[in-house]
C-alpha positions in Angstrom: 71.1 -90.4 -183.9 71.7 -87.1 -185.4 75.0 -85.0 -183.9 73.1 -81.9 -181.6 75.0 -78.7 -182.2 75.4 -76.5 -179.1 72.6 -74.5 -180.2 69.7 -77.4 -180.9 70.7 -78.7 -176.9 70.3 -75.3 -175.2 66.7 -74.8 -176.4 64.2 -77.0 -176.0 60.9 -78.3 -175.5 49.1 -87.0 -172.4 45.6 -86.7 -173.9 44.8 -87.5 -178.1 42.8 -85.5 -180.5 39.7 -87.2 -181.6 39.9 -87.1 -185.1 36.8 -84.5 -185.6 35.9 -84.1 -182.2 35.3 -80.1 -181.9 35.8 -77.2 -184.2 38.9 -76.5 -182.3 40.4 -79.6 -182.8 39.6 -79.7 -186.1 42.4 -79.4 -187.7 44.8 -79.3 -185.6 48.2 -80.7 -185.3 48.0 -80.0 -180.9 46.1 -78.0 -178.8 48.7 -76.0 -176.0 46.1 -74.2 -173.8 44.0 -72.2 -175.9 46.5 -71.9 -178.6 46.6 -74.0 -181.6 49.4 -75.4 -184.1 47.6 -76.4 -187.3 48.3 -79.1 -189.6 48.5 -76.0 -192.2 51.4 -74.6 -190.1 53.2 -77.5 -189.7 53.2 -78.4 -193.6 54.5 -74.8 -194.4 57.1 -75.3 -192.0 58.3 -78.7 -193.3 58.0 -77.4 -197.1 60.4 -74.4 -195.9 62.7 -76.8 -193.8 62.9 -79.1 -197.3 63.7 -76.0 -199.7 66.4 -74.5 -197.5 67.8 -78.6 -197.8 67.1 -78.1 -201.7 69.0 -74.7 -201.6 72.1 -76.1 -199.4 72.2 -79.0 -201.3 71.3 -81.8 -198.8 69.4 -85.1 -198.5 66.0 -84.1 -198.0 64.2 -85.2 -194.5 61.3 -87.3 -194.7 58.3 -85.3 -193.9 56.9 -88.0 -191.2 60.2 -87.8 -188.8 60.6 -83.7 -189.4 56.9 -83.6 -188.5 57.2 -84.6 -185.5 60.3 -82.5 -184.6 58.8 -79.3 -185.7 55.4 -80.3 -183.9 57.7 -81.0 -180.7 59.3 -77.1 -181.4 55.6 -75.7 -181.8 54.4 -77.2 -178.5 57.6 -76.1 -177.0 57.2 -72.8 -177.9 54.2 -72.2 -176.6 55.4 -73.9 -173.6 58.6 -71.4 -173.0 56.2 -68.3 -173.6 53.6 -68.8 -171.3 56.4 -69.5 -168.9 58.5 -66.5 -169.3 55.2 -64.5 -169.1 54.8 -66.3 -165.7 57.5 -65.5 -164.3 58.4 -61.8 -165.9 61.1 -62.2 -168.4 61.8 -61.5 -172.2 64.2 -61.9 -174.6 66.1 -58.8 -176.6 66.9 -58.4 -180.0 70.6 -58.1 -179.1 70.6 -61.2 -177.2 68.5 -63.5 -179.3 71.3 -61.9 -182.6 74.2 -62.6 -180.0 73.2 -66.8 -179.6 73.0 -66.9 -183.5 75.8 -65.1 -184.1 77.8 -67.5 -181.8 76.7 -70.4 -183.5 77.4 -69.2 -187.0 81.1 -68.0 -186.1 81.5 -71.6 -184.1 79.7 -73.8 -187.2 79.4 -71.3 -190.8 76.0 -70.6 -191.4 74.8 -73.0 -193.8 75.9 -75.5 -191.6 73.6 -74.7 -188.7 70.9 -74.2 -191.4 71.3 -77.3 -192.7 71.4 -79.1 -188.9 67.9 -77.2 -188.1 66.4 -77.5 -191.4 67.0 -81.7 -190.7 64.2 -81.0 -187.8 62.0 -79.5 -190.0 63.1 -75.7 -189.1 62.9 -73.2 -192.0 65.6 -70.0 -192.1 62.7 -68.0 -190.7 61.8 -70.0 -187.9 66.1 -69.8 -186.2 65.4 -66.6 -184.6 62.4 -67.8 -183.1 64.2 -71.1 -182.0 67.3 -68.9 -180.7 64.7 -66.2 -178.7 63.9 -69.4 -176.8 67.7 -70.5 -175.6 67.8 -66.8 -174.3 64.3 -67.2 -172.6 65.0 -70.6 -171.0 68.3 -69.5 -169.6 66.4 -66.3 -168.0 63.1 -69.0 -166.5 65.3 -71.2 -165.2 67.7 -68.6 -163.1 64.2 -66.7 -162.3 63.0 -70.1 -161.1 66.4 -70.8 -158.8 66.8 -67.6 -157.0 70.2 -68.0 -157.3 70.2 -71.5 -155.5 72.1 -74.1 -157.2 71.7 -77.0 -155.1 69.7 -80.7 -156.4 66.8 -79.1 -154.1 66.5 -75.7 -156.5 67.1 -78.2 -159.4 64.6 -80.7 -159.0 62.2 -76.9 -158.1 62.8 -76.1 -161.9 61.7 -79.5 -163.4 58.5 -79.4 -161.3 58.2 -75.9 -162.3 57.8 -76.4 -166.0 56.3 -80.4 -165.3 53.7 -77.9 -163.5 53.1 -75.7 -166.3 52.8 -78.1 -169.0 50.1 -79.7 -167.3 48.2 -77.3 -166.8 48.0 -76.6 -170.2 46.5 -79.6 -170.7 48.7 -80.4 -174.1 46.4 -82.4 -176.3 48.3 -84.0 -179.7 46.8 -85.4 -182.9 47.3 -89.0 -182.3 49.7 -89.9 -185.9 52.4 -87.6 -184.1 52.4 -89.1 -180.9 51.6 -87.7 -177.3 53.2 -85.0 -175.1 54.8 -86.4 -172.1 54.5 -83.8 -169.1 57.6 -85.4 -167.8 60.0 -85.2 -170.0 58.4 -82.1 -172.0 58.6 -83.7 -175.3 56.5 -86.2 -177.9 56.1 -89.4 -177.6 56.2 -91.7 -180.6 52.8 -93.0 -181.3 52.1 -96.3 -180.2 51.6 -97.2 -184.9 54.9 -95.7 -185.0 53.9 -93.7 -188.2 55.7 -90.7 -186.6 59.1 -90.6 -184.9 60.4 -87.4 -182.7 63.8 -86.5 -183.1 65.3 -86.8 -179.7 66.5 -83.6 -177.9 66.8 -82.5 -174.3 64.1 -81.6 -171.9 63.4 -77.9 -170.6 64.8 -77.1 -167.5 68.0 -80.3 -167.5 
């Protein structure tokens, strides 16, 4: 298993597509609400993730396991934005510039590049990934109301178990299916597809 740096494990985060069931599913890597994440977006962002490993010199990821990673980022996203809309909070330019800078004084640069790009994350998709660790951090105090007991804990799992399902997370069946649970992919069942592992929202 790949060694998480600080910054992959403060981020984040069943039913399948039918393979030309409707002309929103056509096409599409998972359905998150009314949002989509194409199978056009996902290959851009694996071709990006592979030429930053080109430029830094690294052994290129196979596109089946980054796949899934990056999916399990999309979903996530969408996920983390709908809650902070919920619940009233947003993330600055100065603090989303603050959690890279941390990690790029702690690491170097090209190593946290390099560590993303792994999991199928381009260079242009780290401020996106770090606006989330600042947006997380803000849902889940929002959530607690400053409790910090296992009662106000177990609050902020069911809180985003909640959400997720009501978004009704649908997932093209070669990447796996979304576990409401656990916030995260599941490999599918052919294996064709394996999710890097990584923490679930709100632990």
């Amino acid at each position: 298993m790949k060694r998480r740096l600080p910054l992959l494990a403060a981020v984040l985060l069943v039913v399948g597509l039918a393979g030309c069931g409707s002309n929103k599913q056509a096409g599409a890597a998972a359905i998150v609400g009314d949002q989509r994440v194409t199978e056009q977006q996902l290959s851009k962002m694996i071709s990006d993730a592979q030429a930053t490993q080109r430029r830094l010199k690294k052994p290129i990821t196979p596109a089946a396991q980054s796949s899934a990673s990056a999916l399990n980022w999309k979903v996530r996203e969408i996920l983390v934005d709908a809650a902070a809309k919920k619940v009233n909070v947003d993330a600055t330019k100065t603090e989303v510039e603050s959690v890279l800078n941390k990690a790029y004084e702690q690491y170097g640069k090209d190593q946290v590049l390099a560590e993303l790009a792994s999991n199928g994350f381009s260079e242009a998709e780290i401020p996106g990934y770090a606006r989330l660790t600042v947006l997380q951090e803000k849902i889940s105090t929002r959530v607690l109301g400053g409790q910090t007991d296992q009662a106000a804990q177990a609050k902020v799992a069911e809180f985003w178990q909640t959400l997720s399902r009501s978004l009704k997370i649908q997932i093209a069946p070669r990447y796996g299916v979304w576990n409401n649970d656990t916030l995260s992919l599941d490999p599918p069942k052919s294996k064709v597809a394996t999710p890097a592992g990584s923490p679930s929202i709100g632990q």
